[in-house]
PDB file of N, CA, C, O and CB in Angstrom:
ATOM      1  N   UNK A   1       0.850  -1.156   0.000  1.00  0.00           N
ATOM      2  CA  UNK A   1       0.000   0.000   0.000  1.00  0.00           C
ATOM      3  C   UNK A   1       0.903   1.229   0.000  1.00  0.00           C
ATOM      4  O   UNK A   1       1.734   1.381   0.896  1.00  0.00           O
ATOM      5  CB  UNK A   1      -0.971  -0.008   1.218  1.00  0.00           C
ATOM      6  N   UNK A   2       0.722   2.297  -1.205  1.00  0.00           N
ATOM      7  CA  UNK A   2       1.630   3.229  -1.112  1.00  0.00           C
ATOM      8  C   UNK A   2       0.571   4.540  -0.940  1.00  0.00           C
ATOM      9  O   UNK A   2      -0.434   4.914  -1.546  1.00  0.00           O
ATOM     10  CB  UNK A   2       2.695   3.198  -2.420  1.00  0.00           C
ATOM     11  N   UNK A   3       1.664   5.233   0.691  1.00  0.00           N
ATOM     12  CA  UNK A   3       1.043   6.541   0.897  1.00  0.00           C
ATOM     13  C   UNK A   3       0.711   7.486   0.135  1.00  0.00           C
ATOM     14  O   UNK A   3       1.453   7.863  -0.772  1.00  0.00           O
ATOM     15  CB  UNK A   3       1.565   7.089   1.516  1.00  0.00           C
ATOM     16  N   UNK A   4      -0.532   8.056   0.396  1.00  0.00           N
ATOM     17  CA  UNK A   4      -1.195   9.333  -0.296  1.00  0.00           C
ATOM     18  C   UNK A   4      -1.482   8.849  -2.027  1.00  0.00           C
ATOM     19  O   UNK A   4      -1.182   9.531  -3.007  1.00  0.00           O
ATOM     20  CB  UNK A   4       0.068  10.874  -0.153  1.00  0.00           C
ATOM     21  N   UNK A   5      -2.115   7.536  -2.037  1.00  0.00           N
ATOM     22  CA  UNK A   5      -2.770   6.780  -2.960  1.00  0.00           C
ATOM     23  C   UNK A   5      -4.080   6.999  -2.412  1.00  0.00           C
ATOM     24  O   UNK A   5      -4.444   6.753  -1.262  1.00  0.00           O
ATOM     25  CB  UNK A   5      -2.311   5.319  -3.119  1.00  0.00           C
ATOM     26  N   UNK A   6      -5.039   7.696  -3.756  1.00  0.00           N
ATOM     27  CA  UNK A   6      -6.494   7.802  -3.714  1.00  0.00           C
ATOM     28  C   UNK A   6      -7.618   6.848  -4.072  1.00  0.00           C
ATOM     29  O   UNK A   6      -8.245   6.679  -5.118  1.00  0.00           O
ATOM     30  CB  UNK A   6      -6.715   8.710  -4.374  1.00  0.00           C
ATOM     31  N   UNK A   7      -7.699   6.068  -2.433  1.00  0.00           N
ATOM     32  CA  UNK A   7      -8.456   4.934  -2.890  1.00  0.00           C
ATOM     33  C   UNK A   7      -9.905   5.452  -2.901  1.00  0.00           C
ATOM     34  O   UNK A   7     -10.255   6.630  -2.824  1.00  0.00           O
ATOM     35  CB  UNK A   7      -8.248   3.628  -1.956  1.00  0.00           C
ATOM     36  N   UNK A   8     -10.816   4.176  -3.031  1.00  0.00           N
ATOM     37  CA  UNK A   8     -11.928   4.702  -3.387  1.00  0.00           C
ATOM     38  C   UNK A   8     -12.798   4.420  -1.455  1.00  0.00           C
ATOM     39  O   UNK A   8     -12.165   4.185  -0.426  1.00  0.00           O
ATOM     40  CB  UNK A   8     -12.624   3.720  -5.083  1.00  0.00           C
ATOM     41  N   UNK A   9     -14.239   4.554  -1.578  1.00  0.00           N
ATOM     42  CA  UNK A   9     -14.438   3.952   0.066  1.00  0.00           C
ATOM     43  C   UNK A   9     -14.283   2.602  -0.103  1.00  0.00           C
ATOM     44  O   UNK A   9     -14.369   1.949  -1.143  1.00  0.00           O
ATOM     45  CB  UNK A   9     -15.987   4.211   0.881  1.00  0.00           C
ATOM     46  N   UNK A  10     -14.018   2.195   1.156  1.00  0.00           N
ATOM     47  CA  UNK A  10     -13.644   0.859   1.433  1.00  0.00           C
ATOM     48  C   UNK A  10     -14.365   0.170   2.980  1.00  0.00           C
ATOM     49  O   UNK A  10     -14.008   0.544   4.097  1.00  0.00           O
ATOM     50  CB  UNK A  10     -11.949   0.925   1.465  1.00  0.00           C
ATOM     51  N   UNK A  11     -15.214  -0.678   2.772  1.00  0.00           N
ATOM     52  CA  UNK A  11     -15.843  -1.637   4.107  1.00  0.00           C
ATOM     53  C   UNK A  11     -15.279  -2.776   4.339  1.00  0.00           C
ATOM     54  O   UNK A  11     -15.924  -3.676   3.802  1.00  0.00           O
ATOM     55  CB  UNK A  11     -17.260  -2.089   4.007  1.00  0.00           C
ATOM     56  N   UNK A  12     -14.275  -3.185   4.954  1.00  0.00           N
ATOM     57  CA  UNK A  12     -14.152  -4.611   5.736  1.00  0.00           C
ATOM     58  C   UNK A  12     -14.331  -4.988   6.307  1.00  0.00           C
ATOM     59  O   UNK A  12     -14.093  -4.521   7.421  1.00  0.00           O
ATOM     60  CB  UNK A  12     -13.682  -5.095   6.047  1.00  0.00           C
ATOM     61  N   UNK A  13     -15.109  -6.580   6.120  1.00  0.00           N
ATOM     62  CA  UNK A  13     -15.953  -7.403   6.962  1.00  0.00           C
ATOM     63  C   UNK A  13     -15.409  -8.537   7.897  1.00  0.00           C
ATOM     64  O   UNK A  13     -14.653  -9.407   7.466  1.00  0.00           O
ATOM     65  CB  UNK A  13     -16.833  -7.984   6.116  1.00  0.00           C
ATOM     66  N   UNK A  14     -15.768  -8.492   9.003  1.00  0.00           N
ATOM     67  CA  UNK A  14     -15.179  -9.806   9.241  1.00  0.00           C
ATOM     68  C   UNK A  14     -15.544 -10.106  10.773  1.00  0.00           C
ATOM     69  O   UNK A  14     -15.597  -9.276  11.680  1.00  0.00           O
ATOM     70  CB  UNK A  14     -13.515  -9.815   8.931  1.00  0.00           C
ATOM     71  N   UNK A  15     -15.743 -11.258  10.839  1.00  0.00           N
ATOM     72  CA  UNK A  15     -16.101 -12.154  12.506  1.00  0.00           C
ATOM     73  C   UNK A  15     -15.446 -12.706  13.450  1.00  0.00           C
ATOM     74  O   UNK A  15     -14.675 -13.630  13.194  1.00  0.00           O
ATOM     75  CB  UNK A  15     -16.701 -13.198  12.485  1.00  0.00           C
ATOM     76  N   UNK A  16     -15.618 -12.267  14.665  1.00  0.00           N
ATOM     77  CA  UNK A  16     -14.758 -12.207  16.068  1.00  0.00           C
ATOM     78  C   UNK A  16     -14.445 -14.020  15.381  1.00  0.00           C
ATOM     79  O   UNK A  16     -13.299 -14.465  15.439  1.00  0.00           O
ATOM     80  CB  UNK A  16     -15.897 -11.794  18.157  1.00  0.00           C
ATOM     81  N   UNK A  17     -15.541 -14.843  14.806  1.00  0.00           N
ATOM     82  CA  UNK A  17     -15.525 -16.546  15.000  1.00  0.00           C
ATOM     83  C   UNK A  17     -14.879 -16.999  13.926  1.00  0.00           C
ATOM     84  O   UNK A  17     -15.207 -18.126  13.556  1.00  0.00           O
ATOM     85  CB  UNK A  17     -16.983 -17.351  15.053  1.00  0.00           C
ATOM     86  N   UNK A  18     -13.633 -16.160  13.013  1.00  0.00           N
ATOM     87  CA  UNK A  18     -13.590 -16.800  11.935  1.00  0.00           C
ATOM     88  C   UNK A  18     -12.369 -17.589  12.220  1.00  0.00           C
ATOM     89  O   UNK A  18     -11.602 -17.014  12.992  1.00  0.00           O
ATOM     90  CB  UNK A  18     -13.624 -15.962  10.734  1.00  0.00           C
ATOM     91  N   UNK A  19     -11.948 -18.856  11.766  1.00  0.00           N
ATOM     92  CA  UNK A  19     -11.503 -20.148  12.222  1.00  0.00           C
ATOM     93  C   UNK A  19     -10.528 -19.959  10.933  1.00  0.00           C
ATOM     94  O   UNK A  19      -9.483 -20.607  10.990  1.00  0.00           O
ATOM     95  CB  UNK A  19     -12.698 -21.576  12.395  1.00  0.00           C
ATOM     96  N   UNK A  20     -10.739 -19.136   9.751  1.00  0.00           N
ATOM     97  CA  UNK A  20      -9.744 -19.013   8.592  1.00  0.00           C
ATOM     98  C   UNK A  20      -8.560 -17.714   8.910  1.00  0.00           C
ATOM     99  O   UNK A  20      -7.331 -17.645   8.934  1.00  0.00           O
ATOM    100  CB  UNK A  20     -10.719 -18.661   7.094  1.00  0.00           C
ATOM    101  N   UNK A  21      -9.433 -16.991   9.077  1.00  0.00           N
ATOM    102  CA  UNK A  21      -8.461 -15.523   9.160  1.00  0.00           C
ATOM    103  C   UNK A  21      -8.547 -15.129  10.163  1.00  0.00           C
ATOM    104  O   UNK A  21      -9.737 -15.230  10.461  1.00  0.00           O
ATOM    105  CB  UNK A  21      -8.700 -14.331   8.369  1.00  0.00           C
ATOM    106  N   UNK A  22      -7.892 -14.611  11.127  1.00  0.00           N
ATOM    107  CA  UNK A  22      -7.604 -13.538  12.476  1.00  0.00           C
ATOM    108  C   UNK A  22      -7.774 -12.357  12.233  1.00  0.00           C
ATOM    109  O   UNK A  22      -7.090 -11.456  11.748  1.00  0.00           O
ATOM    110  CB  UNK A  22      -6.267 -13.474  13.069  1.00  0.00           C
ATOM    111  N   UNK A  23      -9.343 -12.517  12.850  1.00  0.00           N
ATOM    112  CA  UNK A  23      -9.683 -11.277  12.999  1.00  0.00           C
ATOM    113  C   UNK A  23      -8.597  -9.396  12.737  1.00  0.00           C
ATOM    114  O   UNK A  23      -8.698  -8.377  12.053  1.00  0.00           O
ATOM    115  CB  UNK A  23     -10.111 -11.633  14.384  1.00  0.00           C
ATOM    116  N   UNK A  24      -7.840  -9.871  13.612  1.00  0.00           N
ATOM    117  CA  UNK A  24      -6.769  -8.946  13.977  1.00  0.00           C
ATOM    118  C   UNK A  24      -5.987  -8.230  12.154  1.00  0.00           C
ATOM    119  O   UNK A  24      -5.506  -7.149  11.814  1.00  0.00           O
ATOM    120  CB  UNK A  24      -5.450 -10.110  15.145  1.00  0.00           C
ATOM    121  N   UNK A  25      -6.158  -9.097  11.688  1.00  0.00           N
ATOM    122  CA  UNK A  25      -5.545  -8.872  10.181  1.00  0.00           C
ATOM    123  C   UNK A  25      -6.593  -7.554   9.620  1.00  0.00           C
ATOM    124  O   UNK A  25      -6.224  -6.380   9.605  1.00  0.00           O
ATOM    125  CB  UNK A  25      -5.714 -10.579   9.019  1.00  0.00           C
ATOM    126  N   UNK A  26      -7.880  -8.002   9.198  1.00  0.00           N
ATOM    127  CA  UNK A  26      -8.558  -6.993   9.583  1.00  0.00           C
ATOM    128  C   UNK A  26      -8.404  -5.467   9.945  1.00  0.00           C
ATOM    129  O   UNK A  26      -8.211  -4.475   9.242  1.00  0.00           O
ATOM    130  CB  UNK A  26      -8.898  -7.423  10.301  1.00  0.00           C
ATOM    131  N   UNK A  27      -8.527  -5.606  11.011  1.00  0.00           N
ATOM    132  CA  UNK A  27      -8.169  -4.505  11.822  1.00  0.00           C
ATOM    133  C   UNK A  27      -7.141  -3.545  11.667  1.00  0.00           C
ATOM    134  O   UNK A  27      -7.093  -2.344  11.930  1.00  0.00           O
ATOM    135  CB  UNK A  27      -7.968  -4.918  12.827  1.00  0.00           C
ATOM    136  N   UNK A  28      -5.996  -4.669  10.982  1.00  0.00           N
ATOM    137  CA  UNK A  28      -4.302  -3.799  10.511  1.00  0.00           C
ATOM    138  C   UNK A  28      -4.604  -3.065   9.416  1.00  0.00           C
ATOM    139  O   UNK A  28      -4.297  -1.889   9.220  1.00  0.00           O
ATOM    140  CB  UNK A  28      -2.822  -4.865   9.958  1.00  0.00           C
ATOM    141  N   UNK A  29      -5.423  -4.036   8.466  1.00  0.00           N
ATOM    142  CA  UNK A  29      -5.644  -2.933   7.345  1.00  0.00           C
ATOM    143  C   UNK A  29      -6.242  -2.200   7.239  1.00  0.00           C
ATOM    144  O   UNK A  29      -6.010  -1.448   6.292  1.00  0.00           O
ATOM    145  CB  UNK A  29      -5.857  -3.079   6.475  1.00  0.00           C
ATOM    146  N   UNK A  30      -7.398  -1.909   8.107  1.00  0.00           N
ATOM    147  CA  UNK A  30      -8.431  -0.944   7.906  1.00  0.00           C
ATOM    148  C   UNK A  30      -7.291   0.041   8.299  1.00  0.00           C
ATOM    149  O   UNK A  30      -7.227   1.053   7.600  1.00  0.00           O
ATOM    150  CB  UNK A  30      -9.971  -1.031   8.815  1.00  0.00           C
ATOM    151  N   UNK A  31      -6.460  -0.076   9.211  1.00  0.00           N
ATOM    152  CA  UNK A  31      -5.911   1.433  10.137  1.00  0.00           C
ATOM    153  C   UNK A  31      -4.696   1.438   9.092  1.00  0.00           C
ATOM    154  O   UNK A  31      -4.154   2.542   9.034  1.00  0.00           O
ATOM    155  CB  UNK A  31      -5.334   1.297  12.297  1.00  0.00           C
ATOM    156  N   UNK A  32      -4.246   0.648   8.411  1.00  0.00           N
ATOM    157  CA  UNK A  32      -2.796   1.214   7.564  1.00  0.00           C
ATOM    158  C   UNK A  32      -3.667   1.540   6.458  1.00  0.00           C
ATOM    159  O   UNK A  32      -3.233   2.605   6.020  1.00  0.00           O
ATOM    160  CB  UNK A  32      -1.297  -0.005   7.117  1.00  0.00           C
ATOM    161  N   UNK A  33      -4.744   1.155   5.725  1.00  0.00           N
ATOM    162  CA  UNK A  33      -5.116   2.254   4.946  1.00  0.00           C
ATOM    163  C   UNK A  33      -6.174   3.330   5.266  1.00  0.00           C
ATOM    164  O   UNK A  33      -6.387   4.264   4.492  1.00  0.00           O
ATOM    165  CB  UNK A  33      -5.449   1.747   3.885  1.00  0.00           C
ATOM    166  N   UNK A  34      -6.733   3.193   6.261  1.00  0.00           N
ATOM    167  CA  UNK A  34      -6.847   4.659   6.862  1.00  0.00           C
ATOM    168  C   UNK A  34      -5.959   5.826   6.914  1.00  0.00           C
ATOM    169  O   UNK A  34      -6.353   6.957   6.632  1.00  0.00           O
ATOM    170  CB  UNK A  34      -7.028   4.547   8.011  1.00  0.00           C
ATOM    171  N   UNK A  35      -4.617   5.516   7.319  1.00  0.00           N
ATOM    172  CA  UNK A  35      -3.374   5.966   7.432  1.00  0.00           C
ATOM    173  C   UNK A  35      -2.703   6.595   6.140  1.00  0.00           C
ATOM    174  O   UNK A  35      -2.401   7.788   6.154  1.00  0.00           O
ATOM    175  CB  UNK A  35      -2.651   4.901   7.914  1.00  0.00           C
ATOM    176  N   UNK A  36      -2.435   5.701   4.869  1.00  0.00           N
ATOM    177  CA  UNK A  36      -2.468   6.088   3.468  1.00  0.00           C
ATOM    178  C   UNK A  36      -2.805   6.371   2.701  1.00  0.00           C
ATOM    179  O   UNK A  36      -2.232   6.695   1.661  1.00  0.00           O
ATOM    180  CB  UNK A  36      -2.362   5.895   3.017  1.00  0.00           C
ATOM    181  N   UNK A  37      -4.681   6.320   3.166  1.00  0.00           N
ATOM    182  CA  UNK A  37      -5.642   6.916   1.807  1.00  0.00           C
ATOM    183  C   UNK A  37      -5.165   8.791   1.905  1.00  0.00           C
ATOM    184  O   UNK A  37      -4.637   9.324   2.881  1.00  0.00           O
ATOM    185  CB  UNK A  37      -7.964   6.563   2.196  1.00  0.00           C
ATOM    186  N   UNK A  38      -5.575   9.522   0.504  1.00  0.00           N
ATOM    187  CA  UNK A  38      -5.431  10.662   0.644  1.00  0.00           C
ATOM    188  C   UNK A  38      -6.471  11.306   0.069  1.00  0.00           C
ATOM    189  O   UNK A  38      -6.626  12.525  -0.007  1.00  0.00           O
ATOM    190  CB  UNK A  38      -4.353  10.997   0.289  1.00  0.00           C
ATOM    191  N   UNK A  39      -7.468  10.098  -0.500  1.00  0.00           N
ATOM    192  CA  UNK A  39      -8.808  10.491  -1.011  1.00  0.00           C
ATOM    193  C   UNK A  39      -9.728  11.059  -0.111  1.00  0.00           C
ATOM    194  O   UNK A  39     -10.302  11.983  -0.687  1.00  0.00           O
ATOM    195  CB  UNK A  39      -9.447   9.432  -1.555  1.00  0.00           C
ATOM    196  N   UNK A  40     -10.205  10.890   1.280  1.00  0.00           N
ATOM    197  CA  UNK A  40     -10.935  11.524   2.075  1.00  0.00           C
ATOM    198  C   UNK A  40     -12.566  10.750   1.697  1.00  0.00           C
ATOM    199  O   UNK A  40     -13.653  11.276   1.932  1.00  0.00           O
ATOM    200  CB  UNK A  40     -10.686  13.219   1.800  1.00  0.00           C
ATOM    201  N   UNK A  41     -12.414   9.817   1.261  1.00  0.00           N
ATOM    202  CA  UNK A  41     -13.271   8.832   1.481  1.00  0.00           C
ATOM    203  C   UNK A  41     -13.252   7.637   2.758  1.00  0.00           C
ATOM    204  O   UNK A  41     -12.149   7.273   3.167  1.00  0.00           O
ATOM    205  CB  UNK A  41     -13.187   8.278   0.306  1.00  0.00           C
ATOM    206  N   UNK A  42     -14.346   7.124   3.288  1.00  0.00           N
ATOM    207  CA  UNK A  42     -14.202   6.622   4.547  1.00  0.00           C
ATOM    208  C   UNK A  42     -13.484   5.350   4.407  1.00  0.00           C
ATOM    209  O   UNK A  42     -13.611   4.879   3.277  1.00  0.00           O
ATOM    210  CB  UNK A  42     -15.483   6.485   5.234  1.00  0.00           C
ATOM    211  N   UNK A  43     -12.955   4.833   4.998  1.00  0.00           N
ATOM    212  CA  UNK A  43     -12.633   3.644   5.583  1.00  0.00           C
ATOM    213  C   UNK A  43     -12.654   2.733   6.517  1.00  0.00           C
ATOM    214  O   UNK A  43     -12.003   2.693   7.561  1.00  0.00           O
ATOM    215  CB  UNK A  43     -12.102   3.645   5.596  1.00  0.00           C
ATOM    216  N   UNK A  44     -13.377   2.049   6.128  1.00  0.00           N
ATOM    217  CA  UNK A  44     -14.533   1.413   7.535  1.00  0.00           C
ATOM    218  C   UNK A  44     -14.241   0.062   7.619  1.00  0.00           C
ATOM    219  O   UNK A  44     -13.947  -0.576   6.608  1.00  0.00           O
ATOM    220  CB  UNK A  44     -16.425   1.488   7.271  1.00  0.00           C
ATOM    221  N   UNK A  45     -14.302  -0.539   8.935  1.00  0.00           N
ATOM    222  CA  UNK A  45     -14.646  -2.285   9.464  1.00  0.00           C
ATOM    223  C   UNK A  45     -15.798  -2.355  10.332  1.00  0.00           C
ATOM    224  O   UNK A  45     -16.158  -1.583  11.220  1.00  0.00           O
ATOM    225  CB  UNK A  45     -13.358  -3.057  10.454  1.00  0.00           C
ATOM    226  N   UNK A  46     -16.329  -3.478   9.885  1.00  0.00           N
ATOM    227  CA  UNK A  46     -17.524  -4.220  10.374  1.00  0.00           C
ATOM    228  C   UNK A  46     -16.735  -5.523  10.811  1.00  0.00           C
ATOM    229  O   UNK A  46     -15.886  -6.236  10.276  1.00  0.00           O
ATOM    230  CB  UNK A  46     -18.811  -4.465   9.168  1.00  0.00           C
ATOM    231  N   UNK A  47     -17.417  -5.512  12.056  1.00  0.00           N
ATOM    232  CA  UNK A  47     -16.489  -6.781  12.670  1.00  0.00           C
ATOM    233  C   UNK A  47     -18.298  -7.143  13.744  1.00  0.00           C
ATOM    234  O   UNK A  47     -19.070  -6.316  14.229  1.00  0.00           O
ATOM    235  CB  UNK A  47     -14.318  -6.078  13.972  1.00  0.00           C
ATOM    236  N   UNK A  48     -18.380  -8.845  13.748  1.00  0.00           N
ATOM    237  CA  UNK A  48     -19.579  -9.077  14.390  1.00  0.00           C
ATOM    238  C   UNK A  48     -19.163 -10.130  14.920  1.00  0.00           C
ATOM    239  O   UNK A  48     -18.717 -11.012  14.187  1.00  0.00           O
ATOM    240  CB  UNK A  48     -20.808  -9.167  13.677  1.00  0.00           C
ATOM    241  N   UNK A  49     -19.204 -10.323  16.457  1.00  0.00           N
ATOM    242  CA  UNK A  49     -19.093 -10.821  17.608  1.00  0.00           C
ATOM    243  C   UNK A  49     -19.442 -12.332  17.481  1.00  0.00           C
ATOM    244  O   UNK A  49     -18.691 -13.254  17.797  1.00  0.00           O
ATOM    245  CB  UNK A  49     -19.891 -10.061  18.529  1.00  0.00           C
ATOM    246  N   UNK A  50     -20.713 -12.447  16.963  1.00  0.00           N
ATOM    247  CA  UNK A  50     -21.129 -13.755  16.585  1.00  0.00           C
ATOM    248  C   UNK A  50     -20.677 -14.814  15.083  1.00  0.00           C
ATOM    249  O   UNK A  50     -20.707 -16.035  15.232  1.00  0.00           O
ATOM    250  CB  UNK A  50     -22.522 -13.461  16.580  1.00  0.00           C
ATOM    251  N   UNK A  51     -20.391 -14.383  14.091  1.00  0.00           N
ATOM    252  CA  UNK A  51     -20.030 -14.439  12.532  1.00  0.00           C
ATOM    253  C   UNK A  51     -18.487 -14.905  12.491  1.00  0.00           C
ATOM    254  O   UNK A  51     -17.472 -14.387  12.957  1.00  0.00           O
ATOM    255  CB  UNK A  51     -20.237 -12.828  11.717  1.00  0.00           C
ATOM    256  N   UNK A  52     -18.700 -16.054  11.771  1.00  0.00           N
ATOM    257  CA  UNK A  52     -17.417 -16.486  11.477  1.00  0.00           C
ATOM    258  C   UNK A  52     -16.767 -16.267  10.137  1.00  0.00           C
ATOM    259  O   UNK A  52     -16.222 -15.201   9.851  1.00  0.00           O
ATOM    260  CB  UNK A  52     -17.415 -17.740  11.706  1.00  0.00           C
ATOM    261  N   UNK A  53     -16.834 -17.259   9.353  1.00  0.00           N
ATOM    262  CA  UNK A  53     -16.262 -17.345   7.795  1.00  0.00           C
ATOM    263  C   UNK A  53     -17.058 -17.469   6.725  1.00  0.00           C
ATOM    264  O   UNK A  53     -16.940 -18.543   6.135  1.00  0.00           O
ATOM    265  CB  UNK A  53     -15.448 -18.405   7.570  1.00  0.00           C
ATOM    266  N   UNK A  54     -18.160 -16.379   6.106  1.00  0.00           N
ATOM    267  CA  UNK A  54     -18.907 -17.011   5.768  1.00  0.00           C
ATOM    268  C   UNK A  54     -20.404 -17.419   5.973  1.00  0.00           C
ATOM    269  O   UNK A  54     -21.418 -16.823   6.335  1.00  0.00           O
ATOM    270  CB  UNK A  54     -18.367 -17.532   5.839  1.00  0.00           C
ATOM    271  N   UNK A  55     -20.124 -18.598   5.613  1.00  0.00           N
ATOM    272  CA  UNK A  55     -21.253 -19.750   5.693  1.00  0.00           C
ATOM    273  C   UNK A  55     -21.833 -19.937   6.868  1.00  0.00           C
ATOM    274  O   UNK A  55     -22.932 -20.474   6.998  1.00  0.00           O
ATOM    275  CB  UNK A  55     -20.802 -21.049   5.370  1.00  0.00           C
ATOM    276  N   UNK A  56     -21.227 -19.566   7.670  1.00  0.00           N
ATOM    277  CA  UNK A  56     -21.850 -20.011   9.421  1.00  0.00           C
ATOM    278  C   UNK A  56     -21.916 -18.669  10.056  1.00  0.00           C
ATOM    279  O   UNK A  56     -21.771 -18.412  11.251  1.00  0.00           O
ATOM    280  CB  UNK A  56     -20.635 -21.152  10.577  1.00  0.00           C
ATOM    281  N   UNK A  57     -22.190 -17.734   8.933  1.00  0.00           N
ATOM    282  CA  UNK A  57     -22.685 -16.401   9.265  1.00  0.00           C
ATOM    283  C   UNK A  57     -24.564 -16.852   9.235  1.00  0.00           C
ATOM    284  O   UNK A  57     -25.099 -17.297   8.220  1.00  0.00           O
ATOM    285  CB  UNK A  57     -22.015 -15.029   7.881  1.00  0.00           C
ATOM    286  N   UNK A  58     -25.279 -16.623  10.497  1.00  0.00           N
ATOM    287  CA  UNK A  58     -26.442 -16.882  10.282  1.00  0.00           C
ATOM    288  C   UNK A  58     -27.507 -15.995   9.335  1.00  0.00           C
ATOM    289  O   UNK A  58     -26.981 -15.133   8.631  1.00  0.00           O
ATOM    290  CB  UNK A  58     -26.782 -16.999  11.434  1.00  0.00           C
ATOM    291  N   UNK A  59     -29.031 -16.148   9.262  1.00  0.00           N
ATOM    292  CA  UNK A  59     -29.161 -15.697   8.169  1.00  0.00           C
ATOM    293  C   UNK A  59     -29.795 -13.806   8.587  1.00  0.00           C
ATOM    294  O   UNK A  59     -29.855 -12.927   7.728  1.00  0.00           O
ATOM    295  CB  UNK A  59     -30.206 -16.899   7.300  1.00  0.00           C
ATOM    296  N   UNK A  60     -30.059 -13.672   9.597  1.00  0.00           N
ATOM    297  CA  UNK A  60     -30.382 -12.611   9.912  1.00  0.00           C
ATOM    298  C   UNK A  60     -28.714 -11.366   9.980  1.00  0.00           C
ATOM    299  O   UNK A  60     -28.608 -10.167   9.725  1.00  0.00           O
ATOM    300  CB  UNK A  60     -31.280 -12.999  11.321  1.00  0.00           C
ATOM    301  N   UNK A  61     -27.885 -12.208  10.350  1.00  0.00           N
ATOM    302  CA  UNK A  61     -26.739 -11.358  10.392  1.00  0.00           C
ATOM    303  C   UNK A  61     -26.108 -10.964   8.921  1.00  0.00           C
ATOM    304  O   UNK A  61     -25.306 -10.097   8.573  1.00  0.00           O
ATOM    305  CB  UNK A  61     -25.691 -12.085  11.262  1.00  0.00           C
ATOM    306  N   UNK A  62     -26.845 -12.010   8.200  1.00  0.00           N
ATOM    307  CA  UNK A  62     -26.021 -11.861   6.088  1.00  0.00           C
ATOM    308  C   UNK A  62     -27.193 -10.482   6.015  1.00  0.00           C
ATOM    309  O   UNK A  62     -26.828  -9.390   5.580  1.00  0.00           O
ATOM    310  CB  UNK A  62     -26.609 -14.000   4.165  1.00  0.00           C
ATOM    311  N   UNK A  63     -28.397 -10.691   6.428  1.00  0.00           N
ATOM    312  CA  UNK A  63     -28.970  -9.491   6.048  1.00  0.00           C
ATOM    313  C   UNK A  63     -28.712  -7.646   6.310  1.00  0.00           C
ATOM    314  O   UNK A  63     -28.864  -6.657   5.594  1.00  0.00           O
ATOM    315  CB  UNK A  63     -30.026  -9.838   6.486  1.00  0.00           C
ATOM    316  N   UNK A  64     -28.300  -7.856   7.587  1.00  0.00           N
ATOM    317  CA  UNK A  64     -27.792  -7.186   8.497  1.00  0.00           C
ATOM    318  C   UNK A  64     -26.832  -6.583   7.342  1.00  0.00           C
ATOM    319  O   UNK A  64     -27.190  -5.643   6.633  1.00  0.00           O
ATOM    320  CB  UNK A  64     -27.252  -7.981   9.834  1.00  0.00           C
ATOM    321  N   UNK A  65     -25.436  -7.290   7.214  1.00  0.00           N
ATOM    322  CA  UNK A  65     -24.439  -7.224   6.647  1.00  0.00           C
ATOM    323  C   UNK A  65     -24.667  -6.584   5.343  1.00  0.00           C
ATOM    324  O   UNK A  65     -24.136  -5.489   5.155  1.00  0.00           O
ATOM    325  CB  UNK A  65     -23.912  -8.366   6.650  1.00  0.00           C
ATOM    326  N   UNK A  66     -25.558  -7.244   4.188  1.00  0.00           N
ATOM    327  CA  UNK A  66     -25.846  -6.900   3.007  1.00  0.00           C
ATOM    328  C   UNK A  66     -26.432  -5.959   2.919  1.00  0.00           C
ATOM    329  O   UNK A  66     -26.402  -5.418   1.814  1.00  0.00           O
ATOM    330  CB  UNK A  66     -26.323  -7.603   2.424  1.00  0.00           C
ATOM    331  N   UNK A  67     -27.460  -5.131   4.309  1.00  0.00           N
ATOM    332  CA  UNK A  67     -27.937  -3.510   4.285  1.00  0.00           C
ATOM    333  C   UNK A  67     -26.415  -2.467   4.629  1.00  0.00           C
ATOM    334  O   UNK A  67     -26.257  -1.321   4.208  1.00  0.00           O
ATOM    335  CB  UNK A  67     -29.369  -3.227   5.813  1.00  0.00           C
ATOM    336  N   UNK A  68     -25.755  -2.992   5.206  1.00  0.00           N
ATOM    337  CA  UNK A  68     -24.171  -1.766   5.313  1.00  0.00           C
ATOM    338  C   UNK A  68     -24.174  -1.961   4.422  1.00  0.00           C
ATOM    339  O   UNK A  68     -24.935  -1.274   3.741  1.00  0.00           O
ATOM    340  CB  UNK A  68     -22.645  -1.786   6.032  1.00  0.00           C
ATOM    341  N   UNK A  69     -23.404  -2.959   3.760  1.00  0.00           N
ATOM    342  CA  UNK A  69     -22.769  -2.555   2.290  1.00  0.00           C
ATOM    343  C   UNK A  69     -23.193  -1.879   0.925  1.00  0.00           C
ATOM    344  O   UNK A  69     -22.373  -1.756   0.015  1.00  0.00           O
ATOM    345  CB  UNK A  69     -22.437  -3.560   1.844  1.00  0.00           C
TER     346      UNK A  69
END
């Protein structure tokens, strides 16, 4: 990611339960490209307590999810 590159907005998703990716990864990128955008468009994470990888996202929480985005 190179500083004061004008990205566009950006939402990343992701679940305290996911068994593939750590959470925490997430989190790094939202704040290092928070850090490097120079567009002044938002940069946002959605992170849900219950939601893992996916598929074993239940079905009220995909809805949930699919109204942010």
């Amino acid at each position: 990611m190179k500083a004061g590159t004008k990205n566009p907005a950006v939402l990343f998703v992701t679940g305290d339960n996911d068994l593939r990716m750590n959470p925490a990864h997430s989190r790094k990128m939202t704040a290092e490209l928070q850090a490097a955008t120079a567009s002044g468009f938002p940069v946002m994470l959605r992170t849900n307590s219950n939601a893992g990888h996916g598929i074993s996202t239940d079905k009220d929480e995909a809805l949930e999810e699919s109204a942010d985005i």
